[in-house]
N, C-alpha and C positions, 0 to 999 in steps of 0.2 A: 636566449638562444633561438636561433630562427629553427625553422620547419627543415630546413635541407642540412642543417648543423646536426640535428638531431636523427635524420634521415643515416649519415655517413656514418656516425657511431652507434645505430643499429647493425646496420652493414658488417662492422667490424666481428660481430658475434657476441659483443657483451650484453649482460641481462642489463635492461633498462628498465626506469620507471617511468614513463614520458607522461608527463601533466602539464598543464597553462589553461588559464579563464579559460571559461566558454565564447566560441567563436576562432581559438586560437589556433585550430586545423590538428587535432588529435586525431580526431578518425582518418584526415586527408593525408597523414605521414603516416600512418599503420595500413592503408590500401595503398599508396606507393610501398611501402618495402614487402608486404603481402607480393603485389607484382613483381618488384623485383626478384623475389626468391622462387619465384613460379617459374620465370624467366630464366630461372639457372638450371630448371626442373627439381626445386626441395619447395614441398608442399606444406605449409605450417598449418598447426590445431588453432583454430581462431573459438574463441570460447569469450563469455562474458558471464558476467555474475547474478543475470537476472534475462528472464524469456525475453523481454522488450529489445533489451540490448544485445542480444544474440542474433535475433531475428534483422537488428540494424548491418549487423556486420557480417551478416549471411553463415554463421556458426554455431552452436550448441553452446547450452549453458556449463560453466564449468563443471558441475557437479554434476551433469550428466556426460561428460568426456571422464571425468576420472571416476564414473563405479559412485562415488558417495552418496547419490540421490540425495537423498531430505534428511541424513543420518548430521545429530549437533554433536557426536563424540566418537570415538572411533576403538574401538578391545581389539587386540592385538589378532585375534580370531577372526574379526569384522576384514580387521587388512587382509588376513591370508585369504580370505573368502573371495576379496575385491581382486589380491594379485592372482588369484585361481580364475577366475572368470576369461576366458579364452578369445570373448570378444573385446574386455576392456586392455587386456593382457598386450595384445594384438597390435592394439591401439597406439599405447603408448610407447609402447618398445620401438615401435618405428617411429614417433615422434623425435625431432631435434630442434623445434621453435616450437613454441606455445605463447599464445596470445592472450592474456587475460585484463578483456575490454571491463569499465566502471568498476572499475576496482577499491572504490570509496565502499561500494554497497556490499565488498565482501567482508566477513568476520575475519578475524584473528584465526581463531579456532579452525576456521574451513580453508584459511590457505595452510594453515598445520598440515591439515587431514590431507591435503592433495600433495605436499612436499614430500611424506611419510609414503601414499600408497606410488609416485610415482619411481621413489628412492626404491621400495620394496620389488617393484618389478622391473627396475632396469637394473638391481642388483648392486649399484651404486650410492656410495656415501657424500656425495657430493649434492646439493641444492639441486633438487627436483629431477636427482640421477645425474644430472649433468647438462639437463634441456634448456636449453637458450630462453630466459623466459621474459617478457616482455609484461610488461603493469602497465595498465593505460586508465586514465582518469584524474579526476581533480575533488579532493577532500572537503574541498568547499559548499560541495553537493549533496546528494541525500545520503546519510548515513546507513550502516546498517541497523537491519532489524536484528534486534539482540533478547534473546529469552533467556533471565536470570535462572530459572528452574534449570538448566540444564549444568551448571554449577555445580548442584548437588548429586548429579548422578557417579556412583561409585563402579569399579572395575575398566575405566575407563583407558586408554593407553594415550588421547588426545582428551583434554575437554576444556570447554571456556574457564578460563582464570579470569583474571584482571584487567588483560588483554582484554581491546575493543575494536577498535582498527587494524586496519591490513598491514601498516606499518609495524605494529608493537607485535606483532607476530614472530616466532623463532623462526619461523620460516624466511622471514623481511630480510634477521639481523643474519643470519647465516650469508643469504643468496646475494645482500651487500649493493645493490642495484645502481648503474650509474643512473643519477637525473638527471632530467634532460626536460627542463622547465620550458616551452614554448611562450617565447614574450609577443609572437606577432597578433594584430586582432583584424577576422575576416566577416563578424558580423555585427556589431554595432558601431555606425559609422555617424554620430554623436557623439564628441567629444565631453560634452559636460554630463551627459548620462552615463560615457562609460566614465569618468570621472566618482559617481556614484557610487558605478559599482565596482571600482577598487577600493572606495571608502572602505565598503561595507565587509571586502578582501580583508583589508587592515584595522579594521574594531575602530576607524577615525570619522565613524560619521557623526556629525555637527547638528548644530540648529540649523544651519544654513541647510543642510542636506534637507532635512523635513521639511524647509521652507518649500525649497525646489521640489521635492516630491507633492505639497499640497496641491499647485497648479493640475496636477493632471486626476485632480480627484472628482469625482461627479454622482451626480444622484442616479437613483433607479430609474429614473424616468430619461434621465439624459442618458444612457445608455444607446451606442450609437448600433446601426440596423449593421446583423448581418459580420457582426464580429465576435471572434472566440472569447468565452470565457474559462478564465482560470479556477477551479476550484479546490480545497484540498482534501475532499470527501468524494466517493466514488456517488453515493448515493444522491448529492448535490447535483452531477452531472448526467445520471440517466435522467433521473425527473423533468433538468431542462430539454435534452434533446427529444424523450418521446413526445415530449408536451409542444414543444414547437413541431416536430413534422405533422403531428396531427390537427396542429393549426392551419396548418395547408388542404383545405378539403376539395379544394375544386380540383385536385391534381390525381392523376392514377398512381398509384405506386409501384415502382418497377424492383420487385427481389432481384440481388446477386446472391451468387451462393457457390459458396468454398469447394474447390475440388481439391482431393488428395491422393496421394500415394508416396509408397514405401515405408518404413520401419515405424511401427502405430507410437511407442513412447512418443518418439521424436518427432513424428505428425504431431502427439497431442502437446509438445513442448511447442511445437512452430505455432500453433495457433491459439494456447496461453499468451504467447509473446507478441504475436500480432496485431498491430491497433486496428488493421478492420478489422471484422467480426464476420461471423463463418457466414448468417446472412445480414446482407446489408441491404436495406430498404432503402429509397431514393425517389422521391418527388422533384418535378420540376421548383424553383424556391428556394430548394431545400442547401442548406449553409455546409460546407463542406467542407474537409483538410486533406490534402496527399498524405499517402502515410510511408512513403517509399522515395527515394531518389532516382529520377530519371532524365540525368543528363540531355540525352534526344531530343524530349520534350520538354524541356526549360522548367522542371518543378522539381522540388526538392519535398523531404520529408518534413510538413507543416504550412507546405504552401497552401492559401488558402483559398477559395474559388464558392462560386453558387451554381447549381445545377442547371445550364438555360434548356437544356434537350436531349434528345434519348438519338444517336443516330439510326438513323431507317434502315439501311442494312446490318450494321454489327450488332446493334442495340446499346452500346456502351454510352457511358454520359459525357457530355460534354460539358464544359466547366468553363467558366470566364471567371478570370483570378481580378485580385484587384488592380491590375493593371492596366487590366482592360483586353487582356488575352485569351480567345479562347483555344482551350484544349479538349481533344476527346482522350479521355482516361479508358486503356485498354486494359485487359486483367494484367498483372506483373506475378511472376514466381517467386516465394520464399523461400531459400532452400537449403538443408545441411551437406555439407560436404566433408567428404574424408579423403584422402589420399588421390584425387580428383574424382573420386566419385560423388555422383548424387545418394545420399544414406535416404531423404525423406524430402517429399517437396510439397509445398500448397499455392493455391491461384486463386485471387481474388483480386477485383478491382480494388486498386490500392486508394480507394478513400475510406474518411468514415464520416458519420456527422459530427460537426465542429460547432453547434452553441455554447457548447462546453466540453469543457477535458481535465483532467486531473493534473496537475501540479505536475504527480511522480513521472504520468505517461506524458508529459511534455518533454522531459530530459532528452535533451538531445534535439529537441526540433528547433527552429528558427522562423520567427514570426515575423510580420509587417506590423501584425498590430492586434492587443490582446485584451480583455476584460477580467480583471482580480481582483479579489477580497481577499484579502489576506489577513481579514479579521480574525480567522477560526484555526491561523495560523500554529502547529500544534510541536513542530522540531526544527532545529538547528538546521541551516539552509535551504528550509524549503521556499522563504522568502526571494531569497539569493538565487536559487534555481528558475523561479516563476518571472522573474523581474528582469534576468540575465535571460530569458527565449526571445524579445524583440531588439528589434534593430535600434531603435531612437525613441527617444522621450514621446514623438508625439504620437509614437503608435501603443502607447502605456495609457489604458483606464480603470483608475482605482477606485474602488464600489465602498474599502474600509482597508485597515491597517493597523494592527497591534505592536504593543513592543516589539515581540520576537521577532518579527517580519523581519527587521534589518539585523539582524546577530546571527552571528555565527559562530560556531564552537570554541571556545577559550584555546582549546589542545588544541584543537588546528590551525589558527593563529599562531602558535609556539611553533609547531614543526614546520609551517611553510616557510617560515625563516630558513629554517635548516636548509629543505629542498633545495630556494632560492640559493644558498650559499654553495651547496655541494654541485649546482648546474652549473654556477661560474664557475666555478672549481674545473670541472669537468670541460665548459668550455676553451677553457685558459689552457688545458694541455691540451688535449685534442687538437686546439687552435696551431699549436706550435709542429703538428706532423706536417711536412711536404704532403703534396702532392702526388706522387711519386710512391712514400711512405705509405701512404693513405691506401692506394689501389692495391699497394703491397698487401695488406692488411684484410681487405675485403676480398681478394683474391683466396688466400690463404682459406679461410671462413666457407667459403664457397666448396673448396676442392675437400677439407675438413669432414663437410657435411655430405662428402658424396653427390654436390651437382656436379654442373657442367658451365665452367667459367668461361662468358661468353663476352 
C-alpha cells in the first residue's frame, strides 16, 4: 500500500493500524492527515507510547493524555477517580481522533486501561467510546517493557494476563483496526542492504547474509573519526561522549541551557523525552546529531555534523554535516498541544553529542552512517532497529555481533503475515471505490466530526 492509499482511508474515519519498515514514511502520512483535519478545523490528541516519541510528533505520552500515569492495572475506583478528574475529563470528551504513535512499545494491559477509561467518560460502549483511533508503528522494533509481578496483583478491574503486545489486547480485537501496511521505502537506498533487512523481517537470513554482513566489520582501532556509535546500554554511551569532549582541551566550552514554560508534569514529560539535554555543553570539535526536524534548514532528526564555530552575534553553533554543508543550529521549541493550544513548551538548541547513542534513543532517526556492537545485544529487534537507522551498507561499522543481533520475535513473524494479508485485503476494496465515492466518504467524516469541509 503506498503512503496516499493509506492517507485516503484514514480520511474516511476508520480506526487504522498503519505500520511498514523503517524508512516507509509512517510519521510522513500521520503529519499529512494531522494537516489535513486541522485544515477542516478538528484538532486530533497526537499521543505516543514513550517521552521520546511524543516529543517527535510534538504530543504527550499516552498515559499522560488518558489520566493513567505509571499505574500497570486499573480497580474499578482507580477509573472513577481518572473519569472524575475535570482536566482529563475535559480532554477527552472532546476528543474525536486519537493518535497513538510506536505502538510496538505499548503493553496489552495499557491499551485496556485507556479503551476502559476512555469508554468510561464519553459514556459509551463502543472501542475507545467511539474515537477514531489511529495505531502507528512497526512490531519489528523494540518491544515493550513488561513486569511479570504485576500479574499477581489482586482486586484489579484491568491487569496483565498473557497478553503482551498491543495486538492481543481486548482492546485491539474489539476496535478491529483496518491495516494499512506502507510497502514504499524512503530511507535506505541500497538495494542489497535493504535486501537484508527484510531477510531479517522474514526469519530467512542465510550464510550468504552473514557473509555480506562480515565486510563491514572492523577493529577498534579502525574505527573511522567522527562517527556515531551505537550502543545498547545507556552507561556505554555517557562514558564515551564525556570522555571524548574532554579530549578536546584546547577548546572553551560554550553551555546551552533549556528554557521552559507552562504545565510542570508536561514540561518534566517534554524533557524526559527529549534527546538534547536541559544543559548542553559544546566545544568547537565536538561530534554532534540534530535531534529535531527542520525542513528550512535541510536537517532532519539524526543528522549528523561537527561543531566548526559559535556565531558572533547569536552565539548559536554552527555545524558542517558530512556533506559538507554548513548550518548554524538555532534553539527549536518542543511543544505539547491541546485543542490548538500550547499546554507546555521547551527550547533548546536541538543538538546533542553524537560519539554515541543508544539503540532505543536512535528509533526513529536516520543515519549516513553509524558505529555498532551488537555484541551485548540483549532483546528481540534491537538488532533490526540499530541496523534499519542508516541508509546503505557502507555507512554500517560493526565493532561485534551475537546471534540475537539478526532475530526477531517468532510471534511477530506469525502476525505480520496476517497484517500483510488484511492490508491487501483492505487495499483491494478500498481500491474498487470511485473517486467520486471516495470524496463522498471523507466529506461525510469531516461534517460527522463537526469541521468545516473545505
Amino acid at each position: 500500500m503506498t503512503q496516499n492509499e493509506a492517507l485516503n482511508i484514514l480520511k474516511t474515519g476508520a480506526c487504522v493500524f498503519l505500520t511498514g519498515e523503517p524508512g516507509a514514511g509512517k510519521t510522513h502520512t500521520i503529519n499529512a492527515f494531522v494537516s489535513y483535519l486541522r485544515e477542516h478545523d478538528i484538532e486530533p490528541a497526537i499521543t505516543a507510547s514513550t517521552g521520546i516519541a511524543a516529543t517527535h510528533i510534538g504530543g504527550m505520552t499516552i498515559h499522560s493524555w488518558s489520566g493513567i500515569g505509571i499505574k500497570e492495572t486499573l480497580s474499578a475506583q482507580e477509573l472513577d477517580k481518572i473519569a472524575s478528574s475535570e482536566y482529563v475529563n475535559r480532554r477527552i470528551r472532546k476528543t474525536k481522533v486519537l493518535i497513538i504513535d510506536e505502538i510496538s512499545m505499548l503493553r496489552a494491559d495499557t491499551l485496556d486501561m485507556v479503551d476502559a477509561v476512555c469508554r468510561e467518560i464519553k459514556q459509551n460502549s463502543e472501542p475507545f467510546g467511539g474515537i477514531q483511533v489511529i495505531l502507528v508503528g512497526d512490531f519489528f522494533q523494540l518491544p515493550p517493557i513488561f513486569k511479570r509481578e504485576v500479574a499477581t496483583k489482586q482486586n484489579a478491574l484491568l491487569s496483565a494476563k498473557k497478553a503482551h503486545f498491543a495486538f492481543e489486547s481486548n482492546a485491539w480485537r474489539r476496535l478491529k483496526p483496518i491495516v494499512c501496511y506502507i510497502t514504499e521505502q524512503h530511507r535506505q537506498d541500497d538495494s542489497s542492504f535493504l535486501e537484508l533487512l527484510s531477510a531479517i523481517r522474514t526469519d530467512t537470513v542465510e550464510e550468504e547474509h552473514y557473509e555480506y554482513m562480515k565486510e563491514r566489520f572492523i577493529e577498534k582501532t579502525e574505527i573511522p573519526e567522527n562517527t556515531t556509535k551505537l550502543y545498547s546500554h545507556n552507561l556505554d554511551v555517557d562514558k564515551v561522549n564525556d570522555m571524548m569532549l574532554e579530549k578536546i582541551t584546547d577548546e572553551e566550552s560554550f553551555p546551552f541551557i533549556m528554557d521552559s514554560e507552562g504545565n510542570e508534569a508536561l514540561v518534566t514529560m517534554l524533557k524526559k523525552g527529549c534527546l538534547s539535554p536541559e544543559v548542553l555543553n559544546l566545544k568547537r570539535g565536538a561530534v554532534v546529531m540534530c535531534t529535531k526536524n527542520n525542513q528550512k534548514e535541510h536537517f532532519v532528526n539524526g543528522t549528523l555534523g561537527i561543531v566548526e564555530e559559535f556565531d558572533s552575534i547569536s552565539g548559536n553553533p554552527i555545524i558542517k554535516t558530512r556533506s559538507g554543508k554548513k548550518i548554524e543550529i538555532s534553539p527549536m521549541e518542543w511543544v505539547v498541544e491541546e485543542n490548538g493550544k500550547v499546554k507546555a513548551m521547551i527550547s533548546q538548541v536541538p543538538l546533542r553529542l553524537a560519539w554515541a547513542v543508544t539503540i532505543h534513543k536512535s528509533q526513529g532517526m536516520s543515519m549516513d552512517a553509524a558505529v555498532m556492537d551488537l555484541s551485548n545485544v540483549f532483546e528481540f529487534g534491537q538488532g533490526y532497529v540499530a541496523l534499519s537507522r542508516v541508509r546503505r551498507l557502507s555507512g554500517l561499522y560493526l565493532l561485534g555481533m551475537n546471534h540475537q543481533a539478526l532475530k526477531v520475535h517468532p510471534q511477530i513473524l506469525e502476525q505480520d503475515k496476517i497484517f500483510r494479508t488484511e492490508s491487501d485485503s483492505a487495499e483491494i476494496t478500498f481500491g474498487k471505490l470511485t473517486k467520486t465515492e471516495l470524496n463522498k466518504m471523507h466529506k461525510n467524516f469531516v461534517i460527522a466530526l463537526d469541521g468545516e469541509w473545505k
